[in-house]
C-alpha positions as CSV (number, residue, x, y, z in Angstrom):
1,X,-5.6,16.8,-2.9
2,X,-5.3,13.0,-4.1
3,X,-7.9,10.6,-2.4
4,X,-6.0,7.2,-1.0
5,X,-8.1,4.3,0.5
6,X,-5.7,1.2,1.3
7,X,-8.4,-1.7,2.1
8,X,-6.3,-4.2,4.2
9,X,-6.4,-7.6,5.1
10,X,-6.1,-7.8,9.0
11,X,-5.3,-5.8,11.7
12,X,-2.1,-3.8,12.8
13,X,-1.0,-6.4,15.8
14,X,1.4,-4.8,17.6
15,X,1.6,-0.8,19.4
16,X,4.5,-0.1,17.4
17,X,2.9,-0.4,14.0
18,X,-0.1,1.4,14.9
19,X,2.0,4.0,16.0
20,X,4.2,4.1,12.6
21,X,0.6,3.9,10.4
22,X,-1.2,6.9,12.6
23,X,2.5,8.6,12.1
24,X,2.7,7.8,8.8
25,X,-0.9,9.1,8.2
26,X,0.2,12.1,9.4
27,X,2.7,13.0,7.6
28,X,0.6,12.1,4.3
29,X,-2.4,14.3,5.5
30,X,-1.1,17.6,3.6
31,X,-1.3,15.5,0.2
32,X,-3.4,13.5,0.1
33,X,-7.0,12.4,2.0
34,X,-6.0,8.7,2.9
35,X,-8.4,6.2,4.4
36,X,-7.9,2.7,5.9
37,X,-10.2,0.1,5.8
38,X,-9.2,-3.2,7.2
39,X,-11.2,-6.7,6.5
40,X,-10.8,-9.9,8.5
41,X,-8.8,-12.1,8.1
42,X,-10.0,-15.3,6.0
43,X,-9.1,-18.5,8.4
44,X,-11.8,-17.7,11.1
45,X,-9.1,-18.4,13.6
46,X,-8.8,-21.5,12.7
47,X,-5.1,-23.4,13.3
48,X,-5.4,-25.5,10.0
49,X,-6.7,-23.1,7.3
50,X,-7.5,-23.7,4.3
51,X,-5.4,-20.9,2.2
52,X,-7.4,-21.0,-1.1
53,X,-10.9,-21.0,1.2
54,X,-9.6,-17.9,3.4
55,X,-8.0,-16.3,0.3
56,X,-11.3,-16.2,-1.4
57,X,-12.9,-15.1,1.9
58,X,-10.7,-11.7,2.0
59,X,-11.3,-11.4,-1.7
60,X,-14.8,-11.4,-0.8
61,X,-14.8,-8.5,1.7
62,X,-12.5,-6.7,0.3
63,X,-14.9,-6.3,-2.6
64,X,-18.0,-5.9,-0.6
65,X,-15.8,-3.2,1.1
66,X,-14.4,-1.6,-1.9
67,X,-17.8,-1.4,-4.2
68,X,-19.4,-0.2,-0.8
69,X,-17.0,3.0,0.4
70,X,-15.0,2.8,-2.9
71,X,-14.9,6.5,-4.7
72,X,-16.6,6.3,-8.2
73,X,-14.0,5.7,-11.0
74,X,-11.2,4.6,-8.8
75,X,-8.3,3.3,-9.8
76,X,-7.3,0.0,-8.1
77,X,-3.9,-1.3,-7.1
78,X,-3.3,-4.7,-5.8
79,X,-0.1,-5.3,-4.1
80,X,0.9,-8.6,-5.4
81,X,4.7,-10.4,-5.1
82,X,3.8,-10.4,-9.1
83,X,3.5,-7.1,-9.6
84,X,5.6,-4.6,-11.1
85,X,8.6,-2.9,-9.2
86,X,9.3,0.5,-9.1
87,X,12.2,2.3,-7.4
88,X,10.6,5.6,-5.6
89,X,11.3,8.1,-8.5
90,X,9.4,6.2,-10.7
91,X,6.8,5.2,-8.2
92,X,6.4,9.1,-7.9
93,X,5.6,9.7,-11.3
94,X,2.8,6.3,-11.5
95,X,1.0,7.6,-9.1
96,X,0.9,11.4,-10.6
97,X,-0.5,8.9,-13.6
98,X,-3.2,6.9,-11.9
99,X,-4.1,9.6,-10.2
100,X,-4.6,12.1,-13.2
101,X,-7.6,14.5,-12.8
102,X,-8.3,14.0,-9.7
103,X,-9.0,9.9,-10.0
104,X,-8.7,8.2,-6.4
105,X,-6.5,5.3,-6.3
106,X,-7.5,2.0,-4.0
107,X,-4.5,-0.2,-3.4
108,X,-5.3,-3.6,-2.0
109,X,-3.4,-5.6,0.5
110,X,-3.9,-9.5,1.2
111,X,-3.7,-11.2,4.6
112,X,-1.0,-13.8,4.9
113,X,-1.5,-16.0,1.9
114,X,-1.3,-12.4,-0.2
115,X,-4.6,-11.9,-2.3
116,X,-7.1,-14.2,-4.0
117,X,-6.0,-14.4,-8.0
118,X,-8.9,-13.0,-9.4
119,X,-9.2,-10.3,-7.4
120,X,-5.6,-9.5,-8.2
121,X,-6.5,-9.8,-11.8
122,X,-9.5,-7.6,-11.3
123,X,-7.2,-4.8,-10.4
124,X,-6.3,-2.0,-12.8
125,X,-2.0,-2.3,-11.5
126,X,-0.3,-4.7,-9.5
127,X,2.6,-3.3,-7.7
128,X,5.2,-5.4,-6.2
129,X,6.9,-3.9,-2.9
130,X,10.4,-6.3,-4.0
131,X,11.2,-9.8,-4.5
132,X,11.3,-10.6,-0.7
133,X,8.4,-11.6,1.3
134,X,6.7,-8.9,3.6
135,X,4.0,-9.9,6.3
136,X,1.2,-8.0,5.4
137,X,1.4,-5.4,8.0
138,X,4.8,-4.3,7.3
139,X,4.0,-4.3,3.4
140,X,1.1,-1.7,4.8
141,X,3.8,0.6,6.6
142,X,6.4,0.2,3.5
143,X,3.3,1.7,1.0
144,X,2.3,4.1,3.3
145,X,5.8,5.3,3.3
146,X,6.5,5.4,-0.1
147,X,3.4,6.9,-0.8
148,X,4.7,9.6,1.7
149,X,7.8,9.9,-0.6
150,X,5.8,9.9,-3.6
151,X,4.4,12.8,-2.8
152,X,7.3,14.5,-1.2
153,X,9.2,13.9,-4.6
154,X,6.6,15.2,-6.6
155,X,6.3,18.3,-4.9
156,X,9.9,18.9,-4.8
157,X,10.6,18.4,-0.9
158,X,13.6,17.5,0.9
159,X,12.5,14.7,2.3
160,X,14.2,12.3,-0.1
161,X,17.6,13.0,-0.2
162,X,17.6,13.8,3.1
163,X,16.8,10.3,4.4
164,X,19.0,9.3,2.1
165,X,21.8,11.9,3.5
166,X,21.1,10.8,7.2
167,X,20.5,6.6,7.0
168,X,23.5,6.2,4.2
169,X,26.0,9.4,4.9
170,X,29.1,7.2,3.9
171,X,27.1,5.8,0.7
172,X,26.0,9.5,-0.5
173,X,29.5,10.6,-0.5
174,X,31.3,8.0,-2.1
175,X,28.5,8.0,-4.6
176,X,28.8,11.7,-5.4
């Protein structure tokens, strides 16, 4: 069973998306042993942050956090709008590759400004979610997904095509 820690920038702030992560969660629990760990957020509340300041703030806990619960020989992922895209087949097969003999992966997720450069460049992957601009909590949802589908796909399950069957019937068929 893989070993997933997603350390997070923030918290989840409304019902619904707690409700899709703890559903989410879920449905990953036969795969894989997936933890959350969620940091404040840089700007101290403050109404006229200073992004570069807060960034490096995150950066900070999120490696205090990481080197602190972190499994041993991890490998990291930052999620960064720099990162590499991958369509869900061949997101499948990366992680089957990070996570080869049993390695846990850690994928990191930046608050609102995304994540401090260096910690970024610290990272073992980046991994891009697309070229549009997710807030942070929704990127969360959208990786725990596709991790769902990752795993779904490597095992041979259903779940695949079948979303694809039910959200795009008229595409499927005049694709086929």
């Amino acid at each position: 069973m893989k070993r997933i820690q997603i350390r997070a920038v923030g918290r989840l702030p409304e019902a619904w998306q707690r409700e899709a992560q703890t559903a989410l969660l879920a449905r990953l629990q036969p795969y894989a042993k997936t933890e959350i760990l969620e940091v404040s957020e840089g700007h101290g509340g403050s109404r006229k942050p200073d992004a570069t300041r807060a960034k490096r703030a995150e950066a900070e806990a999120l490696r205090r956090g990481t080197a602190r619960r972190a499994p041993t020989n991890a490998f990291v992922i930052a999620l960064d709008e720099h990162g590499k895209e991958y369509d869900s087949l061949a997101f499948a097969k990366q992680i089957e590759t990070w996570s080869e003999g049993g390695r846990p992966l850690v994928f990191l997720i930046g608050g609102s400004w995304g994540l401090d450069e260096a910690l970024a460049k610290d990272a073992h992957a980046k991994l891009s979610l697309g070229k549009m601009t997710w807030p942070h909590a929704i990127a969360r949802l959208l990786l725990l997904e596709q991790l769902f589908r990752a795993e779904t796909i490597a095992r041979g399950k259903e779940y695949h095509k079948r979303l694809c069957d039910i959200l795009f019937p008229s595409f499927i068929l005049v694709s086929k």
